[in-house]
C-alpha positions as CSV (number, residue, x, y, z in Angstrom):
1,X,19.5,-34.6,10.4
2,X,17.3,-31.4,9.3
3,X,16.3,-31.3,5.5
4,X,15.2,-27.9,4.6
5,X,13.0,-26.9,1.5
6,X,12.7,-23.0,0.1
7,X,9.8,-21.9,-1.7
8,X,8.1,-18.7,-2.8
9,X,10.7,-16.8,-4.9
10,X,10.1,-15.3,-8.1
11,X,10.0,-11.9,-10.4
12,X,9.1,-9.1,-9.1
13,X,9.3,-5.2,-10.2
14,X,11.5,-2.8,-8.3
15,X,9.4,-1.6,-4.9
16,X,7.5,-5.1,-4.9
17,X,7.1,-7.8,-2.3
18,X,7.9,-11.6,-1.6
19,X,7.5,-13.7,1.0
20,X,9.9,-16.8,1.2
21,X,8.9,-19.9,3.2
22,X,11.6,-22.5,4.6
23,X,9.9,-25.7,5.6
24,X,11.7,-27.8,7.4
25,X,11.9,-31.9,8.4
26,X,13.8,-32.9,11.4
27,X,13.0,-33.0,14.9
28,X,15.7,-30.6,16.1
29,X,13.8,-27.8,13.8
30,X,11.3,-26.0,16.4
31,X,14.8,-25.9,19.2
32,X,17.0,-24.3,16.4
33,X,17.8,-20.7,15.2
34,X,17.8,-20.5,11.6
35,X,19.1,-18.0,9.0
36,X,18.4,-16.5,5.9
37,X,21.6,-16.0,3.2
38,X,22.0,-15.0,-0.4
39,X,23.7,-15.4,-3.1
40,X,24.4,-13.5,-6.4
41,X,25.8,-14.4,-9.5
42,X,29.7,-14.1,-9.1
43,X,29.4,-12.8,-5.6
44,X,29.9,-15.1,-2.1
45,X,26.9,-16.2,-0.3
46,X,25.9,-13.4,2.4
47,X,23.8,-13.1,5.9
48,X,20.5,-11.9,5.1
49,X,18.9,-12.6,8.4
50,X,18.7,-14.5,11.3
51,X,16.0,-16.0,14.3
52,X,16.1,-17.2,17.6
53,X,14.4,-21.1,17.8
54,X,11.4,-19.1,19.8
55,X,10.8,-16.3,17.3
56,X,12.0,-13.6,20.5
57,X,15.5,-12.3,18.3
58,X,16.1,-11.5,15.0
59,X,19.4,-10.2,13.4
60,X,19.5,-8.5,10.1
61,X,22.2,-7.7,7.5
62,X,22.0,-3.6,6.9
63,X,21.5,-4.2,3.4
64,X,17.9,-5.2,4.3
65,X,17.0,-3.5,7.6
66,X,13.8,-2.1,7.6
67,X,12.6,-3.7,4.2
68,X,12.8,-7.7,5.2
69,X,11.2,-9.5,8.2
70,X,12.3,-13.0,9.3
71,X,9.6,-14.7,11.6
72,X,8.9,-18.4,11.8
73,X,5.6,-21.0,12.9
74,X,7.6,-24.3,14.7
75,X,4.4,-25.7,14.6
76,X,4.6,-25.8,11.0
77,X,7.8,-26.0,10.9
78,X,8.7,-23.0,8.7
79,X,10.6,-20.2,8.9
80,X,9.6,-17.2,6.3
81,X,11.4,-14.6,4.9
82,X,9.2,-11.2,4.1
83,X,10.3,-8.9,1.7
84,X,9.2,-5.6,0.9
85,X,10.2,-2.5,-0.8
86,X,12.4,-4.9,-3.0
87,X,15.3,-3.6,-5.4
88,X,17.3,-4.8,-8.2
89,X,20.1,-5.7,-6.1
90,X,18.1,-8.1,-4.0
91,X,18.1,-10.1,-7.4
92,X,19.7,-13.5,-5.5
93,X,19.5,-17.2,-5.1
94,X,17.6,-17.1,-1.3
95,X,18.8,-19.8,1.4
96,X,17.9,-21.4,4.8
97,X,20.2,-22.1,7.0
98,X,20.4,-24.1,10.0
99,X,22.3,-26.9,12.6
100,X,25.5,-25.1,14.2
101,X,24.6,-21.7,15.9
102,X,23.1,-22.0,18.7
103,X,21.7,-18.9,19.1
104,X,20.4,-16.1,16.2
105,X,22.9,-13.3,15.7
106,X,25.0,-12.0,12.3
107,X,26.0,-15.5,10.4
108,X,29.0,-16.4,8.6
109,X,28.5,-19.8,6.3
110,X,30.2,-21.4,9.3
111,X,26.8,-21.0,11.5
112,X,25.3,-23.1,8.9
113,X,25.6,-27.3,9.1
114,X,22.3,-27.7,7.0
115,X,21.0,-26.0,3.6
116,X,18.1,-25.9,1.6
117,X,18.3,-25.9,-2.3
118,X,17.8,-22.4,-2.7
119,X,15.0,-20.1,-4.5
120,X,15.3,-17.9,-7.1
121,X,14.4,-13.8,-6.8
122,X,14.6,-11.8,-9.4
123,X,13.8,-7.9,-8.9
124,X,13.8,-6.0,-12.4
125,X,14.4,-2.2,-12.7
């Protein structure tokens, strides 16, 4: 059993930066890849990005290539999610994901046994 906490979300302006932790209980944690996903009002939730148990590979939806890092600390436990250059359309409730892929690469919801509760981000124009 994994039990997985978001933090660090908020408003932002557009071009402006957020860093999203995922902290996570469970002693399977540090062996796991984990994921990043979104979801928008109205909209199904979607892949943001993706890490290999040992930090080595990372996956990232095109949507956020270039602007988001995922990198994680297993011996804190956490995963984060850095985000930079952020736009209105990023606006999203933020997700971790963990506990069926084995290995990091582009999610579906399937890839996902545990969640976290979600944190809000909120980019204004």
């Amino acid at each position: 059993q994994v039990q997985l906490v978001e933090s660090g979300g908020g408003l932002v302006h557009t071009g402006g930066s957020l860093r999203l932790s995922c902290v996570a209980s469970g002693h399977t944690f540090s062996s796991s890849a984990v994921g990043w996903f979104r979801q928008a009002p109205g909209k199904e939730r979607e892949f943001v990005a993706s890490i290999s148990w040992n930090g080595g590979t990372s996956y990232y939806a095109d949507s956020v290539k270039g602007r988001f890092t995922i990198s994680r600390d297993n011996a804190k436990n956490t995963v984060y999610l850095q985000m930079n250059s952020l736009k209105p359309e990023d606006t999203a409730v933020y997700y971790c994901g963990t506990g069926r892929a084995v290995r990091a690469g582009t999610w579906d919801m399937r890839d996902v046994r545990y969640w976290g509760q979600g944190t809000q981000v909120t980019v204004s124009s």
